[in-house]
C-alpha positions, -999 to +999 in steps of 0.1 A: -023-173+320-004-192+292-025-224+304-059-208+301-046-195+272-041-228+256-067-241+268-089-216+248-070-222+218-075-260+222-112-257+228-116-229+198-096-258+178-118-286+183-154-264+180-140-255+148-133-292+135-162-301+146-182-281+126-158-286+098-166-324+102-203-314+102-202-298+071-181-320+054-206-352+063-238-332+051-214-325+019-211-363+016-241-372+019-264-386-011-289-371-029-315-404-019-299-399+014-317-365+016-345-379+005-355-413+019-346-413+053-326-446+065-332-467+092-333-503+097-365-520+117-359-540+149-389-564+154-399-575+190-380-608+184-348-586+174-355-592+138-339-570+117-342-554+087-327-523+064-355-498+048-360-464+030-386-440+036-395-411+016-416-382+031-434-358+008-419-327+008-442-302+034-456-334+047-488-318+073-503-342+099-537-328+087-535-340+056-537-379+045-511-395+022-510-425-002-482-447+009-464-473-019-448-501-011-422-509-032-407-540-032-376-542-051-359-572-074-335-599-064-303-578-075-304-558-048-306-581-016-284-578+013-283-555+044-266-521+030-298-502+028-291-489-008-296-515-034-335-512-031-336-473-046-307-473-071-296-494-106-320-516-116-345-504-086-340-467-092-369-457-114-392-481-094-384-462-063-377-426-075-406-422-105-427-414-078-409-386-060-404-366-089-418-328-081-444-329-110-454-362-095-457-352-062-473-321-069-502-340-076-497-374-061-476-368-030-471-400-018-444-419+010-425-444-006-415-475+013-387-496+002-374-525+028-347-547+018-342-582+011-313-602+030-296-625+012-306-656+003-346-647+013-371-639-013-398-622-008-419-649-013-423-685-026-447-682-062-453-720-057-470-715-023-478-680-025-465-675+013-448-642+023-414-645+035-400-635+071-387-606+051-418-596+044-438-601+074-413-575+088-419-555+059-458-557+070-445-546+106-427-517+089-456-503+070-479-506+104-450-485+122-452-459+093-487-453+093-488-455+132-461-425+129-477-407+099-506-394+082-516-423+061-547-430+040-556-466+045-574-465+012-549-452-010-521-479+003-505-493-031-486-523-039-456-525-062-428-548-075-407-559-101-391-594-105-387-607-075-406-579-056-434-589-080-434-627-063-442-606-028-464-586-045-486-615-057-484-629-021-495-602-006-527-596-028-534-633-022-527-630+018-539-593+027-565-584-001-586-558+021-552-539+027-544-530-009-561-500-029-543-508-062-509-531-073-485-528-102-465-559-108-434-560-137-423-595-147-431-620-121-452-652-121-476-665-096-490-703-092-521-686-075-544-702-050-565-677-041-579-655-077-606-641-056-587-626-033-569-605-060-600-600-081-607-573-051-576-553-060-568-535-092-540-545-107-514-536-140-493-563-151-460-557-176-447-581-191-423-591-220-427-617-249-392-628-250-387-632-213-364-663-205-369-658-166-405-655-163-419-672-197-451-650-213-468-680-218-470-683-180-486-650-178-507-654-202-527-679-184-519-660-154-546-632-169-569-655-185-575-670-143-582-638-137-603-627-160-621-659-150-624-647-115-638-607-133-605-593-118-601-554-125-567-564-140-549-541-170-525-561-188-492-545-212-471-572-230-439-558-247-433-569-282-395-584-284-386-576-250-371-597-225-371-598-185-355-561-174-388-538-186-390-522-155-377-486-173-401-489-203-428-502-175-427-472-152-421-445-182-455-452-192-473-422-196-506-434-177-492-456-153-493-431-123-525-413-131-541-448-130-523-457-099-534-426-084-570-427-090-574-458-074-589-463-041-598-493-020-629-507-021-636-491-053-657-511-080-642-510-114-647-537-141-619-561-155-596-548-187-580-580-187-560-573-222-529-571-243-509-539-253-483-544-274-457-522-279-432-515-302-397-526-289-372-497-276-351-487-307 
């Protein structure tokens, strides 16, 4: 009797640490962990590679969602599976969940990472990395597993996410309904392909990473070309604009009404803007 008596005590013991250790992890856990799920892709090759997935809140397989791709800078390489949604990356990966954002523009957000020492892509050759063929693979998986719209599939980057976005305009046009690209350069061979995709460019005048002049002739090719490109320059800013970039005011309204295969007309321009105070 004493035995079973332990033995009750010992199993009451460890159902109660268990769920002590239960609620203690969910205590623990992020708020981005709540709300972009993690995993990490394995290819058929046994490719790896870390990414984030958000998943609008009420998500219905009757309905179909716009999907981003977000493809963050070169700070936040490596394999941890959180540097592509916080610091430098976290308003380029969290603007879009906001609740009065998604209220109207529920969209998934897909953010793979980087390894060290890839980039996404090469600017001088305009190839997409191994990095992000997988990420390709990723986005196939996600809209084989969810209710995607394949017209309202958006591209954006910043930095060195913006050298993969260029890529991928240049290598998968018909796959794009709209791109928004934040200091990055492109030595483009292939204008027409991203004449078919509308795109908004931010850049700064005092960037010493990606020079202005560069992207200045960047827009006048592709206003050449009749590309459906809107273009903001930042007076007397330098390379990190991605908060003053995605705190524009129309910047997801725009996004959001675009579609692919939808005509539109170039606005191939300058903004300037007064410089943050």
């Amino acid at each position: 009797m004493r035995f079973r008596f332990s033995m009750a005590r010992a199993v009451g013991a460890f159902l109660v640490l268990s769920v002590c250790a239960q609620v203690l992890s969910a205590v623990e856990m992020t708020k981005d962990e709540v709300d972009f799920r993690k995993r990490v892709y394995v290819s058929k090759k046994g490719q790896r590679l870390p990414y984030r997935l958000f998943v609008p809140t009420g998500y219905s397989p009757d309905q179909k969602y716009p999907l981003i791709l977000w493809l963050h800078g070169g700070e936040a390489r490596g394999t941890d599976n959180v540097q592509q949604i916080v610091r430098e990356n976290q308003q380029g990966a969290h603007v879009w969940i906001a609740p009065e954002v998604q209220a109207n523009f529920p969209a998934f957000v897909l953010a793979p990472q980087c390894p060290m020492p890839e980039d996404w892509a090469e600017p001088e050759f305009n190839q997409p990395s191994k990095a992000l063929l997988l990420a390709i693979e990723i986005l196939t998986g996600v809209q084989k597993e969810f209710s995607i719209d394949p017209d309202r599939v958006y591209l954006v980057g910043q930095a060195m996410g913006g050298l993969g976005v260029w890529s991928l305009l240049q290598n998968y046009p018909e796959k794009w309904a709209g791109a928004v690209i934040v200091a990055a350069y492109d030595n483009f061979t292939n204008t027409m392909a991203i004449s078919r995709v509308p795109l908004w460019v931010f850049q700064g005048d005092e960037d010493q990473t990606v020079p202005v002049t560069t992207v200045r002739d960047m827009m006048k090719q592709l206003k050449k070309a009749e590309a459906n490109v809107r273009y903001t320059e930042y007076r007397k800013a330098q390379h990190k604009i991605w908060d003053r970039a995605f705190a524009e005011p129309e910047l997801i309204p725009w996004l959001a009404s675009q579609k692919r295969g939808a005509s539109g007309t170039s606005q191939v321009g300058t903004s300037a803007i007064a410089p943050a105070k």
